[in-house]
Each structure stands twice: as structure tokens, then as C-alpha cells.
C-alpha positions in Angstrom: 0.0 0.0 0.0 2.9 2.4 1.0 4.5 1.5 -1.9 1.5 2.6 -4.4 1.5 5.8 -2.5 4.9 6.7 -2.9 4.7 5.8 -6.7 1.3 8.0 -7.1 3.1 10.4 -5.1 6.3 10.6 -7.3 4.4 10.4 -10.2 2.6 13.4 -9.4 5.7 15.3 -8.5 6.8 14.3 -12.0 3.9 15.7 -13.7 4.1 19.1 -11.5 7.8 19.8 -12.7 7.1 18.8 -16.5 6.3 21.7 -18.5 2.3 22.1 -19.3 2.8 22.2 -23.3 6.2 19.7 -24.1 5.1 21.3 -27.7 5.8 25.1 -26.8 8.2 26.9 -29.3 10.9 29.1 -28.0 10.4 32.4 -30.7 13.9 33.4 -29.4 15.3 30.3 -30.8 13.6 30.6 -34.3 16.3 33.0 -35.5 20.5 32.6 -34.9 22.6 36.2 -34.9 24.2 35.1 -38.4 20.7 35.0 -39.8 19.7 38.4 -38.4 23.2 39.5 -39.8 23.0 38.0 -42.8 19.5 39.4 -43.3 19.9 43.3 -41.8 23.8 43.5 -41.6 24.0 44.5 -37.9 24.2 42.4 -34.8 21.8 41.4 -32.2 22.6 43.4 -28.6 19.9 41.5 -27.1 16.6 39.4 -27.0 13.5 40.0 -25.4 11.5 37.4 -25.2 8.0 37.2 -24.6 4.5 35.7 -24.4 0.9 37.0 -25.4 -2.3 35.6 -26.1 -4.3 36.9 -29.1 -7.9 35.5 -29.2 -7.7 32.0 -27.8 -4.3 31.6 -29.0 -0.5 31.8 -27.0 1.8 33.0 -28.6 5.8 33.2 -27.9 7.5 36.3 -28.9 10.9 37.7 -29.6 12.2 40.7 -30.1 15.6 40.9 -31.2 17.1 44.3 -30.7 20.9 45.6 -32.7 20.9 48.6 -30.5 20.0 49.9 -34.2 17.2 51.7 -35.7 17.1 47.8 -37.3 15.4 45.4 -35.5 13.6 42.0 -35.9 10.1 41.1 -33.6 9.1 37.6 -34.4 6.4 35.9 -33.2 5.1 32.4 -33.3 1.9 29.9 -32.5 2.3 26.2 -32.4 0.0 23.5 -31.0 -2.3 24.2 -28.0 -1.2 21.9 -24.7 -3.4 19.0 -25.0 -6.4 19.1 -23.8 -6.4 22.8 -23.8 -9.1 25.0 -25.1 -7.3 26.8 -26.5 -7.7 28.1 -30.8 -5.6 26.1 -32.9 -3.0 27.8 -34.7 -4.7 26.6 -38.6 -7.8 27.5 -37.0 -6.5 30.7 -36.3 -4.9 31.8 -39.4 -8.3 30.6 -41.5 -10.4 33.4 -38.9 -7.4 35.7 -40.0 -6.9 35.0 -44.0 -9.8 33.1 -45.4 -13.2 35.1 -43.9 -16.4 34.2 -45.5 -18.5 37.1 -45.4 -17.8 40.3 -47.6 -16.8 42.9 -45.5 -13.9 40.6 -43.9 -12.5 39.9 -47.3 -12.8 43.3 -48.0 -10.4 43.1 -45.3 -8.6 40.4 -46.2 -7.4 41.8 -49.3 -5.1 44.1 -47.7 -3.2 41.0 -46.8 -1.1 39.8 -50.2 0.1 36.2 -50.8 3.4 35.5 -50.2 4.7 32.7 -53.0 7.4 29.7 -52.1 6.8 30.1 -48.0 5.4 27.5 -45.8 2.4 26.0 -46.8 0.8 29.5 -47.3 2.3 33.4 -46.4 0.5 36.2 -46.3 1.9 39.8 -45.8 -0.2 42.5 -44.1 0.9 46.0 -43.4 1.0 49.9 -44.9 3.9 51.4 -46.8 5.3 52.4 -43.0 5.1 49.1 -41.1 4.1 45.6 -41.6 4.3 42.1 -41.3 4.7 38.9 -43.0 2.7 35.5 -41.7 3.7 32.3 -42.6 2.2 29.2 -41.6 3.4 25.4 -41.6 1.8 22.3 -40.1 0.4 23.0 -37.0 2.5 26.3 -36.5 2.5 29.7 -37.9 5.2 32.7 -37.5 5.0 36.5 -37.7 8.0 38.4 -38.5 8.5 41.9 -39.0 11.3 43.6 -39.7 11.9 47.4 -38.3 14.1 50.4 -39.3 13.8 49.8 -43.5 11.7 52.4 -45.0 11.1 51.1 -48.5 8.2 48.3 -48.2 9.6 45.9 -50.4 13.0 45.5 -49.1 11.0 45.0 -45.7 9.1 42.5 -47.2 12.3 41.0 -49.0 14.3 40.9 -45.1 11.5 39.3 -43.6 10.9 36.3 -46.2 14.8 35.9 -45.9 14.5 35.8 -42.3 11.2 33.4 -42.6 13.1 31.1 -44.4 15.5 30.7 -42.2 13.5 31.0 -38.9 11.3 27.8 -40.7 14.6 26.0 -40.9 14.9 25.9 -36.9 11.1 25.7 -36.8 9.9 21.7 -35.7 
């Protein structure tokens, strides 16, 4: 009897130190100083990492700052813990991209597709800021890139930084 105790007991103690989602993504991790680099041509001073929920969904954040006027925020959404309640990242991204009724779409159309990404990219922003979204799997990832005024060499730096943050993605 002792014996089942102690082994419900440890087991429990197990389960209390194990972390509640084994599946969480580290959005620090995503993106290596040579790819940040490589992509903006400074180096990362530091990393500020981060979590947030946005409807239903958790999301782990980074930003990366150079100590520039370049930086790199990238966010990203995997799996819910099982058994949570929580929105699934596909689920998600469908609410976000594919809308049914007109004056979502209407919407929506700000948000232009992104070719040779993921299994879909979508980026969404103004001529002064913006972002691009890529999902894959079960898993989607925001980056946006700061400190670039011209919208298509943002949009260039973030797919070259998507690409590569999808590389360390699992």
C-alpha cells in the first residue's frame, strides 16, 4: 500500500515539474545572430522574449534588438497543450486569411500572398510598417522587420528571415 503511494506520489511530482505544453516553441530560438546578420547587416545586442495571447491563442514572442534603428520582432503559434481550449494555430490563421462574409474579405485583401513560403504566407501592413505571416503544419510565424523604410526591401528581409526561422522551426 505504502509503496502505491509513494509511486502516485512521485508520479505526481513528476507531472508538476514537467512543463504544461512539451510542444511550446521558443520564438527566441527561431532566429541565430548570423541570420539576423546575414538578413539586416548588424548584430543582435539582445533578445527579449515574450508571451501573449491573441484570441484563444498563445503565442511566444521575440524581439531581437541591434541597439539599431534595425530590429527583428518575431512571433510564433504552435500546437495548444493537450487538452487545452485553446484556438488552434490553422484554426486561427483561417479566422485571419480566409473570412467568409464580404466585408472581412474586404479586409482580407489588404493581406497579399506571399509565394514559395510554408504551406501558405500572407503579408499584411502599410507602406510604413508591416508584417509577413507564414504558416506550416500546426505552427505559424510573424515576423516583422523594423528600421527599413522602402516596403519591399522590408518584405524581402522578412521572407529571408522566414526562411530561415522555418529552418529551426519543428
Amino acid at each position: 500500500m505504502i509503496r502505491l503511494l509513494l509511486a502516485a506520489l512521485l508520479a505526481q511530482a513528476a507531472a508538476a515539474h514537467r512543463p504544461s505544453d512539451a510542444r511550446a516553441i521558443d520564438a527566441c530560438a527561431l532566429l541565430a545572430d548570423a541570420d539576423i546578420r546575414a538578413a539586416l547587416g548588424v548584430a543582435v545586442k539582445a533578445r527579449r522574449p515574450g508571451t501573449e495571447q491573441a484570441r484563444g491563442l498563445a503565442l511566444s514572442q521575440c524581439y531581437l534588438d541591434t541597439g539599431t534603428p534595425r530590429s527583428v520582432s518575431v512571433a510564433v503559434a504552435g500546437p495548444p497543450a493537450s487538452g487545452s481550449a485553446a484556438i488552434t494555430p490553422r484554426a486561427f490563421w483561417r479566422d485571419q486569411f480566409h473570412r467568409s462574409d464580404e466585408r472581412e474579405r474586404e479586409r482580407d485583401a489588404e493581406a497579399r500572398s506571399i509565394q514559395g513560403l510554408g504551406d501558405e504566407a500572407f503579408w499584411s501592413g502599410t507602406r510604413v510598417a508591416g508584417a509577413l505571416y507564414v504558416l506550416r503544419g500546426d505552427a505559424f510565424i510573424r515576423i516583422s522587420v523594423g528600421g527599413i523604410g522602402a516596403e519591399a526591401e522590408r518584405i524581402e528581409k522578412s521572407r529571408q528571415l522566414a526562411r530561415a526561422a522555418l529552418a529551426n522551426l519543428r
